[in-house]
PDB file as gemmi writes it, atoms N, CA and C in Angstrom:
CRYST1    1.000    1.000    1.000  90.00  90.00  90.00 P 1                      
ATOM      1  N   UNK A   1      -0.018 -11.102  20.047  1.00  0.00           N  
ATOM      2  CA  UNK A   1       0.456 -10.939  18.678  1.00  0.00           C  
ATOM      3  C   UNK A   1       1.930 -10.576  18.708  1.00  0.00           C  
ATOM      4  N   UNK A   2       2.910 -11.897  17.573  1.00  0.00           N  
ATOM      5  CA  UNK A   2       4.380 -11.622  17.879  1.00  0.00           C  
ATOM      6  C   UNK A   2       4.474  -9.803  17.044  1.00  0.00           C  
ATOM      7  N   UNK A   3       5.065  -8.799  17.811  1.00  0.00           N  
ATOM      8  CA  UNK A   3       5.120  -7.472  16.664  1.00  0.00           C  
ATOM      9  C   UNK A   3       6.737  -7.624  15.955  1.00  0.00           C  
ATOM     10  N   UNK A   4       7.441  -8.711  16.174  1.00  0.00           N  
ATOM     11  CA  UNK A   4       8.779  -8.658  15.585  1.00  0.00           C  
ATOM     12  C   UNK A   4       8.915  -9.714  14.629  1.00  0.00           C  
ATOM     13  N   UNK A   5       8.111  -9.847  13.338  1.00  0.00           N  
ATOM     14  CA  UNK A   5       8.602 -10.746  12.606  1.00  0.00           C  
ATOM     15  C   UNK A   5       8.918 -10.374  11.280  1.00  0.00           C  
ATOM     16  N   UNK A   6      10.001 -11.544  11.642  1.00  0.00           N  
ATOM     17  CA  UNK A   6      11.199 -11.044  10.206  1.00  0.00           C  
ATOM     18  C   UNK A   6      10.660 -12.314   9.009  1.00  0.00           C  
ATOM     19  N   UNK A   7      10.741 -11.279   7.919  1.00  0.00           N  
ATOM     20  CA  UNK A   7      10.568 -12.507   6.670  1.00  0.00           C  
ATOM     21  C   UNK A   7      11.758 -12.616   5.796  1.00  0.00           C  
ATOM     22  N   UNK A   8      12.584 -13.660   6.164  1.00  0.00           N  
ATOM     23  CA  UNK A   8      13.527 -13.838   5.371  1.00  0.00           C  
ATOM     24  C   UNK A   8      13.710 -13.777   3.867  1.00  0.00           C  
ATOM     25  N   UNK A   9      14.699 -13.929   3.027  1.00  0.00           N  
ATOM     26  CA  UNK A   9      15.019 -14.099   2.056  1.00  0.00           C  
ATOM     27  C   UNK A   9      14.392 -15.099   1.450  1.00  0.00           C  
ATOM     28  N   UNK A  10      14.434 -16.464   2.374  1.00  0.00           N  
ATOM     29  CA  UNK A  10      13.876 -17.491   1.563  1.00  0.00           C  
ATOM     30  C   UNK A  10      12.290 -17.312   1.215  1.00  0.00           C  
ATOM     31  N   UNK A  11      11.888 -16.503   2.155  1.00  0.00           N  
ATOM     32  CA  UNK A  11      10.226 -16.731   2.199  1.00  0.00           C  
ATOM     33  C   UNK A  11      10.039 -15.980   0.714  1.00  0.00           C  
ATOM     34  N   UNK A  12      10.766 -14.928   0.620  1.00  0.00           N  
ATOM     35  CA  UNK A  12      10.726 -13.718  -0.466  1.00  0.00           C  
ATOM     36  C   UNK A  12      11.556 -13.847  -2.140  1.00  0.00           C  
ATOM     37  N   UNK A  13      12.156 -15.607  -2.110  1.00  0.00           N  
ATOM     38  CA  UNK A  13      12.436 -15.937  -2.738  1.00  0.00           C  
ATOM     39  C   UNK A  13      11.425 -15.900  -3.761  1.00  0.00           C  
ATOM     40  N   UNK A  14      10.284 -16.447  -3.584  1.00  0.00           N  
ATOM     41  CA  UNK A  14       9.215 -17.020  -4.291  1.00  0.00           C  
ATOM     42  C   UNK A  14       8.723 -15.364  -5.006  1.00  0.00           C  
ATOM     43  N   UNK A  15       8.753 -15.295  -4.491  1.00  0.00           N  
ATOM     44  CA  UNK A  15       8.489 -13.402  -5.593  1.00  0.00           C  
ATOM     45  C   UNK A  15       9.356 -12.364  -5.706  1.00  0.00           C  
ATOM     46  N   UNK A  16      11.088 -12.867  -5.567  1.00  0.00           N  
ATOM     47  CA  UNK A  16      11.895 -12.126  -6.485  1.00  0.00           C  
ATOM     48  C   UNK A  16      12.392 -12.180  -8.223  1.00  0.00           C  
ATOM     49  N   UNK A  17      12.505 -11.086  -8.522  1.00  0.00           N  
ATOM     50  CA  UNK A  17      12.910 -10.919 -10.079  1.00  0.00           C  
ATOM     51  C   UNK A  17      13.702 -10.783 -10.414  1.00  0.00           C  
ATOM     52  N   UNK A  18      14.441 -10.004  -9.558  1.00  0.00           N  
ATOM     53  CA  UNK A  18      15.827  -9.690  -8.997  1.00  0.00           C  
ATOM     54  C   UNK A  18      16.514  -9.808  -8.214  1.00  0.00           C  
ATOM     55  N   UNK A  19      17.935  -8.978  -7.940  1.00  0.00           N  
ATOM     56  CA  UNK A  19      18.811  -8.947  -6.910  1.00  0.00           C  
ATOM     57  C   UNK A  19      18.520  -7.410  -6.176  1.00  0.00           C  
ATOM     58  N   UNK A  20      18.256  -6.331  -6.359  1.00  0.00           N  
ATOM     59  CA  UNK A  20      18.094  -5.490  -6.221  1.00  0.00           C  
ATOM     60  C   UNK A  20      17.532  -4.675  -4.714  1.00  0.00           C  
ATOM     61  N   UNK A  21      17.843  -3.756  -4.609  1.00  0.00           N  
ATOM     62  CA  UNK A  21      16.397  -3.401  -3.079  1.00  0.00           C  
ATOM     63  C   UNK A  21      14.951  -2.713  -3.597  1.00  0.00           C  
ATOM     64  N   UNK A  22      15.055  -2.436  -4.650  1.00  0.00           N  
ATOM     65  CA  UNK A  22      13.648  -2.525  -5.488  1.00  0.00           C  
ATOM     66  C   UNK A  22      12.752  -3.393  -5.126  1.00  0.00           C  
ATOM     67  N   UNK A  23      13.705  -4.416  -6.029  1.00  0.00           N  
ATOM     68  CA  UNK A  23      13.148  -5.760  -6.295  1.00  0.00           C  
ATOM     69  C   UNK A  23      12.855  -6.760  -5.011  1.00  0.00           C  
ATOM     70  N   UNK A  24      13.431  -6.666  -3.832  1.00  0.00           N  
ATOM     71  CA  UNK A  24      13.138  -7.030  -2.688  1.00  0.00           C  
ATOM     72  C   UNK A  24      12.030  -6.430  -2.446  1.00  0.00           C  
ATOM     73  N   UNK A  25      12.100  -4.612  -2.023  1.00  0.00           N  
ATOM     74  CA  UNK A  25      11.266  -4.153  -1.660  1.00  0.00           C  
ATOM     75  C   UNK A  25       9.703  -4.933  -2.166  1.00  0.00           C  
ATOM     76  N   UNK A  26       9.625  -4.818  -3.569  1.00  0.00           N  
ATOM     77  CA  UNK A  26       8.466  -4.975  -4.269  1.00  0.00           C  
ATOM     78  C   UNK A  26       7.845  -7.196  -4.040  1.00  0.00           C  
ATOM     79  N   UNK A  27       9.238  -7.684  -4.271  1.00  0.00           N  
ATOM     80  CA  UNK A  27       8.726  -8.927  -3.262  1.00  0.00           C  
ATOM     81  C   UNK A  27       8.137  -9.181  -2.020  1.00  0.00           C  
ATOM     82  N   UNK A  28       8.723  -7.897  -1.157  1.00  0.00           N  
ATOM     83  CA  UNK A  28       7.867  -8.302   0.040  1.00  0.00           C  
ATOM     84  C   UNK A  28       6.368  -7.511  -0.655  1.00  0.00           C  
ATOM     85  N   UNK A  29       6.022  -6.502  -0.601  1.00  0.00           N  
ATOM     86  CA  UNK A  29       4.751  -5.665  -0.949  1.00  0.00           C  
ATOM     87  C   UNK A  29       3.948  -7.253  -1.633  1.00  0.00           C  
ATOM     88  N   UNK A  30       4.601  -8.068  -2.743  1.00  0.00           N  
ATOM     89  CA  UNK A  30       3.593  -8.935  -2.975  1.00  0.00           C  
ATOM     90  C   UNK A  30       3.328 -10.141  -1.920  1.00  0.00           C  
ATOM     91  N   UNK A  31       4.568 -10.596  -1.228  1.00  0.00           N  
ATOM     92  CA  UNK A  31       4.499 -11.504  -0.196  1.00  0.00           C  
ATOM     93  C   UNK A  31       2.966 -11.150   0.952  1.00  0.00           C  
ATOM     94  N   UNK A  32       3.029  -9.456   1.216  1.00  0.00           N  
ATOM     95  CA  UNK A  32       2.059  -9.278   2.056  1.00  0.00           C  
ATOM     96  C   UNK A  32       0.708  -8.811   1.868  1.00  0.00           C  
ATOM     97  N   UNK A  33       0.337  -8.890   0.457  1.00  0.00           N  
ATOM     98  CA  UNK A  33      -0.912  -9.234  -0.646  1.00  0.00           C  
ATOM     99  C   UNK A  33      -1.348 -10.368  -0.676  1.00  0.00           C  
ATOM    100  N   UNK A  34      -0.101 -11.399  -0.730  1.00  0.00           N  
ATOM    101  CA  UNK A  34      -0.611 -12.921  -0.483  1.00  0.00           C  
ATOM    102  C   UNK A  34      -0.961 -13.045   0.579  1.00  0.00           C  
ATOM    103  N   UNK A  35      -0.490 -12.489   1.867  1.00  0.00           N  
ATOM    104  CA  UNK A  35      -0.716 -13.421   3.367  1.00  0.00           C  
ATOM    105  C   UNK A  35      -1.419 -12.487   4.303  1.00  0.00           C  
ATOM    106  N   UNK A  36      -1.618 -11.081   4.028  1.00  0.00           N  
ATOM    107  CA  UNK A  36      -1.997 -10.220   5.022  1.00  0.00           C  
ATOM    108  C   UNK A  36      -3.314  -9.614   4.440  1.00  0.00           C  
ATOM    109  N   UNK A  37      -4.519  -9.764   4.778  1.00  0.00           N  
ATOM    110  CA  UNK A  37      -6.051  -9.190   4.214  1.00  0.00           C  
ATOM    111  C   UNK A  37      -6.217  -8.203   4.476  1.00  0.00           C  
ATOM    112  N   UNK A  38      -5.709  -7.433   5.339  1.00  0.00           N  
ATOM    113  CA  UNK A  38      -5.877  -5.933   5.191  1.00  0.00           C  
ATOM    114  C   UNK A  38      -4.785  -4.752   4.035  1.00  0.00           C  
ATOM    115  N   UNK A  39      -3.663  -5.458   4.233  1.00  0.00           N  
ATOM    116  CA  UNK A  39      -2.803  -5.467   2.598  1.00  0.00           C  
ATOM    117  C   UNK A  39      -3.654  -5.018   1.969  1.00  0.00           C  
ATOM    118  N   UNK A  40      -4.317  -6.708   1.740  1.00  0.00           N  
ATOM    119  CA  UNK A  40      -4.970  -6.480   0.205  1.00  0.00           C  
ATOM    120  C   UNK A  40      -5.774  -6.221  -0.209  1.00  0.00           C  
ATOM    121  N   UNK A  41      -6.626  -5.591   0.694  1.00  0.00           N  
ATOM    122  CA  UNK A  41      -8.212  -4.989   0.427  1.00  0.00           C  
ATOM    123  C   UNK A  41      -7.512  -3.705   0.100  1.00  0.00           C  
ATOM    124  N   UNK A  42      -6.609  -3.333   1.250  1.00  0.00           N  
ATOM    125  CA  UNK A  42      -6.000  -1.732   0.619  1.00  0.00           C  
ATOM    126  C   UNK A  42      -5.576  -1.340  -0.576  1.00  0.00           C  
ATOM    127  N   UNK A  43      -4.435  -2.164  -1.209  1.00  0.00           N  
ATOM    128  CA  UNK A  43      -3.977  -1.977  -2.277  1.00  0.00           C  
ATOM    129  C   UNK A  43      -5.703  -2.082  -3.128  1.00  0.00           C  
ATOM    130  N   UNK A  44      -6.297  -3.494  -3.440  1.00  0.00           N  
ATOM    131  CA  UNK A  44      -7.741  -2.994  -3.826  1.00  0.00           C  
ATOM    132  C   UNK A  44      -8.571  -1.708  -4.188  1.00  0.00           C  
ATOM    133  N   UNK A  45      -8.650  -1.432  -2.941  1.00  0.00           N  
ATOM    134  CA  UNK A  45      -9.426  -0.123  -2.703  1.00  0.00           C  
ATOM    135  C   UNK A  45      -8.257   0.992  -3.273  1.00  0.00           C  
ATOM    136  N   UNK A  46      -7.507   0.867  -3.578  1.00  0.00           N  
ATOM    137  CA  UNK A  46      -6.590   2.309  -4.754  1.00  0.00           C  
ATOM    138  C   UNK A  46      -6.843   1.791  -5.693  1.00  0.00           C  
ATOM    139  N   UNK A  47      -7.648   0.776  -6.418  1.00  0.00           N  
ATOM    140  CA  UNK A  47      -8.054   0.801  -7.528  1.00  0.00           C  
ATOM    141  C   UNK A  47      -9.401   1.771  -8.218  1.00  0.00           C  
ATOM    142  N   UNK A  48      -9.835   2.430  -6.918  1.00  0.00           N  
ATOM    143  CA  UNK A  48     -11.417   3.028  -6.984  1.00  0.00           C  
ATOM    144  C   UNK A  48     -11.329   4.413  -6.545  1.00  0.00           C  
ATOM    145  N   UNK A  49      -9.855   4.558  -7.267  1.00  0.00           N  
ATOM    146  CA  UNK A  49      -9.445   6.332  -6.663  1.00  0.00           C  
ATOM    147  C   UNK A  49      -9.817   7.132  -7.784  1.00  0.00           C  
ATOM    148  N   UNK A  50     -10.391   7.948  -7.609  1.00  0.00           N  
ATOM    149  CA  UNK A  50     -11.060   8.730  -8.873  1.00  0.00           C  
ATOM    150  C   UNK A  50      -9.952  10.027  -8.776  1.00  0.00           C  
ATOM    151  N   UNK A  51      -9.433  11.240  -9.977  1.00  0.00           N  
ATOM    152  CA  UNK A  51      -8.623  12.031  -9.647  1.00  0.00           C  
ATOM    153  C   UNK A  51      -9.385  12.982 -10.275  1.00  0.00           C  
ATOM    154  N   UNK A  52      -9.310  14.154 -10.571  1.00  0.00           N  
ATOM    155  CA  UNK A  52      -9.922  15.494 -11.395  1.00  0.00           C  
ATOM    156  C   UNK A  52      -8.592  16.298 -11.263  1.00  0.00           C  
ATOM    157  N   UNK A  53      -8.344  16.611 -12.201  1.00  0.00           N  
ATOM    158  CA  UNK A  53      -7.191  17.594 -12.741  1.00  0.00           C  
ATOM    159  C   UNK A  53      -7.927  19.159 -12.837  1.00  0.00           C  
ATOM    160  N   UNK A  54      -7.636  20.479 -12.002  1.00  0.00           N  
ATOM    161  CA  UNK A  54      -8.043  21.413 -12.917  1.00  0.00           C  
ATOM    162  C   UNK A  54      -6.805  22.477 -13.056  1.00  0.00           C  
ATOM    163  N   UNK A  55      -6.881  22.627 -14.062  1.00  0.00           N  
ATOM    164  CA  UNK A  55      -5.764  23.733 -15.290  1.00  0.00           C  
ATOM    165  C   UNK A  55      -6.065  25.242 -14.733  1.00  0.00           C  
ATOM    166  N   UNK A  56      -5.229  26.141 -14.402  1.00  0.00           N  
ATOM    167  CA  UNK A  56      -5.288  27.317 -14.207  1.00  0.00           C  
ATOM    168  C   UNK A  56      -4.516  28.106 -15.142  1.00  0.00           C  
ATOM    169  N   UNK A  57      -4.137  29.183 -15.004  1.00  0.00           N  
ATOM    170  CA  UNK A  57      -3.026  30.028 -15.929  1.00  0.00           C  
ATOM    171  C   UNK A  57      -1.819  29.514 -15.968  1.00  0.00           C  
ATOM    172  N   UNK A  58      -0.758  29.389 -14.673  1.00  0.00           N  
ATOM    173  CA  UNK A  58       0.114  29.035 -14.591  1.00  0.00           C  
ATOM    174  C   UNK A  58       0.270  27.507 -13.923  1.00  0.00           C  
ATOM    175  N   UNK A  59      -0.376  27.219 -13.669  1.00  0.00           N  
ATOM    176  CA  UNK A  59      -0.551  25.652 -12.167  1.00  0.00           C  
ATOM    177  C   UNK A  59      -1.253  25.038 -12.593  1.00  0.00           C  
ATOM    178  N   UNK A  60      -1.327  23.967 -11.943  1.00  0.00           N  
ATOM    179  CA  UNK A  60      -2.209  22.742 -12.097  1.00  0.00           C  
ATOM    180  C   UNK A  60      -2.627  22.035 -10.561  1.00  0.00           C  
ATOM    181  N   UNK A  61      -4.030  21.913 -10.428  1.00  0.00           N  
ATOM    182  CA  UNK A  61      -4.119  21.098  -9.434  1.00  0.00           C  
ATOM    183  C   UNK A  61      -4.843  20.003  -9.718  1.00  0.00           C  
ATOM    184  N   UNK A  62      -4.344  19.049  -8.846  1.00  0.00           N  
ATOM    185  CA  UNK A  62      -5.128  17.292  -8.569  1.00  0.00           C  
ATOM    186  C   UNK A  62      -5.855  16.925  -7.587  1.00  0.00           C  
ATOM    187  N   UNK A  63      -6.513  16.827  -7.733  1.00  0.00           N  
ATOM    188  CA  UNK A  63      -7.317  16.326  -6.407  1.00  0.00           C  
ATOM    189  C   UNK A  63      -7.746  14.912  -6.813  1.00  0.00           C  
ATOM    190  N   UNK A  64      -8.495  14.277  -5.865  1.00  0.00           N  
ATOM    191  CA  UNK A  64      -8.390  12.763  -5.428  1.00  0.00           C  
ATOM    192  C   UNK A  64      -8.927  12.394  -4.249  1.00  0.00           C  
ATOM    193  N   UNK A  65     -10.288  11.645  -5.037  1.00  0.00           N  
ATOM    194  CA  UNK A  65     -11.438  10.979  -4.069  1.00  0.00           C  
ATOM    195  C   UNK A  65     -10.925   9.317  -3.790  1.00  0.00           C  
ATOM    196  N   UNK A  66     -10.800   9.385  -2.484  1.00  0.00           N  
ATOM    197  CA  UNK A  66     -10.562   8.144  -2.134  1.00  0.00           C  
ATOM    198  C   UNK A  66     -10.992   7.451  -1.058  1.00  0.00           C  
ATOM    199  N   UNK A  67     -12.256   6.382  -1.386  1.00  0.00           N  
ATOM    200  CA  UNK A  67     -13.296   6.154  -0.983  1.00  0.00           C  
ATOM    201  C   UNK A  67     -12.601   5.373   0.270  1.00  0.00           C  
ATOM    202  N   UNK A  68     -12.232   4.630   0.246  1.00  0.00           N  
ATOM    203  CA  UNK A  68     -11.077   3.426   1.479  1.00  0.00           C  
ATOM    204  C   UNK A  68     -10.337   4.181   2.209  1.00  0.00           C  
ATOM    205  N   UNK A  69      -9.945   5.764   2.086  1.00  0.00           N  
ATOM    206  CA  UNK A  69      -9.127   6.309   2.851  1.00  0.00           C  
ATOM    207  C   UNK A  69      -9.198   6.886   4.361  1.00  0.00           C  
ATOM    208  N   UNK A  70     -11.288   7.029   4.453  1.00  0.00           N  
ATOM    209  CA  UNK A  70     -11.879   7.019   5.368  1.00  0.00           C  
ATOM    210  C   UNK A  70     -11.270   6.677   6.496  1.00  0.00           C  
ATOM    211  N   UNK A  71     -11.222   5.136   6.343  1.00  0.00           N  
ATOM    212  CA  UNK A  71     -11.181   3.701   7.306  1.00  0.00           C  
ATOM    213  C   UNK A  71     -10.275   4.440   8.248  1.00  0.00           C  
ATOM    214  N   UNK A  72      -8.875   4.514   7.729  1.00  0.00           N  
ATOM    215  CA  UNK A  72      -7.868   4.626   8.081  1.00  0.00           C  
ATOM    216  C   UNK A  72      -7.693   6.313   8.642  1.00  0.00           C  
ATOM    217  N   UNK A  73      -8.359   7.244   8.124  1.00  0.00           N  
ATOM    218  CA  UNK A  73      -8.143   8.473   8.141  1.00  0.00           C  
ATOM    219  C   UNK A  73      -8.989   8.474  10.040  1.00  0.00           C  
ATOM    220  N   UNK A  74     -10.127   7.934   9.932  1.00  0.00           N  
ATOM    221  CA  UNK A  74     -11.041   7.993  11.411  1.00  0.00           C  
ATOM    222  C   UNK A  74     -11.135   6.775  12.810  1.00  0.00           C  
ATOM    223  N   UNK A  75      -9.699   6.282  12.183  1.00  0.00           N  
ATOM    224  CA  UNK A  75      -9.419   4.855  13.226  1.00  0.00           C  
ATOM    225  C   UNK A  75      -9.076   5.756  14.239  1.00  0.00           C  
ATOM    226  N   UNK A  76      -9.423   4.930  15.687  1.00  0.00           N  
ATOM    227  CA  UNK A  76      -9.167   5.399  16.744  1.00  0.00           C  
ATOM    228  C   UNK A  76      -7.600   5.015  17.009  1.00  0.00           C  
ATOM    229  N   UNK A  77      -7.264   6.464  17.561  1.00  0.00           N  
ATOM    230  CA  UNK A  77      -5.868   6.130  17.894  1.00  0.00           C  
ATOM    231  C   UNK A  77      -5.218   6.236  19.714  1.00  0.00           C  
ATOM    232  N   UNK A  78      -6.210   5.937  20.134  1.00  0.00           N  
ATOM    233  CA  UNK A  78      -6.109   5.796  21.785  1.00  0.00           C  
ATOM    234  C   UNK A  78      -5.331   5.250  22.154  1.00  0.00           C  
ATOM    235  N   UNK A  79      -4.787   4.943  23.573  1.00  0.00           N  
ATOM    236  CA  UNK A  79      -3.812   3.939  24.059  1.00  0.00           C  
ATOM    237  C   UNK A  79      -4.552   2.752  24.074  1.00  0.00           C  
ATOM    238  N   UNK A  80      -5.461   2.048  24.065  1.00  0.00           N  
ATOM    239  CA  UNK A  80      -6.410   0.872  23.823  1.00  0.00           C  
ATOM    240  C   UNK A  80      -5.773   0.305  22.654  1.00  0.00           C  
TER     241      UNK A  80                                                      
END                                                                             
């Protein structure tokens, strides 16, 4: 597997809006929704994030169940 590949401008043409590094940024993020399946199951799976807000005197806390975060949280990270 090549680990050095560059995606040019032209490739990222097709989903710019702008000129910007936003707007790049956010072209590639869709470029690799289109072409990469683990992308896009991820982005996916933050659609099924549940949050609970609770209110105290002065503070506020959030918490946030996130069912897909597993995967990634218990991947083996060995030299393998």
């Amino acid at each position: 597997m090549d680990k050095t590949k560059i995606i040019d401008e032209k490739i990222l043409a097709n989903y710019l809006s702008g000129n910007t590094y936003a707007d790049k940024a956010k072209a590639l993020i869709a470029h690799q929704k289109d072409s990469w399946d683990l992308v896009r199951k991820n982005y996916s799976n933050l659609e099924k994030i549940e949050k609970k807000v609770f209110v105290f005197d002065n503070f506020k806390i959030v918490v946030q169940f996130n069912p897909g975060r597993i995967v990634s949280s218990s991947a083996k990270v060995d030299a393998k």
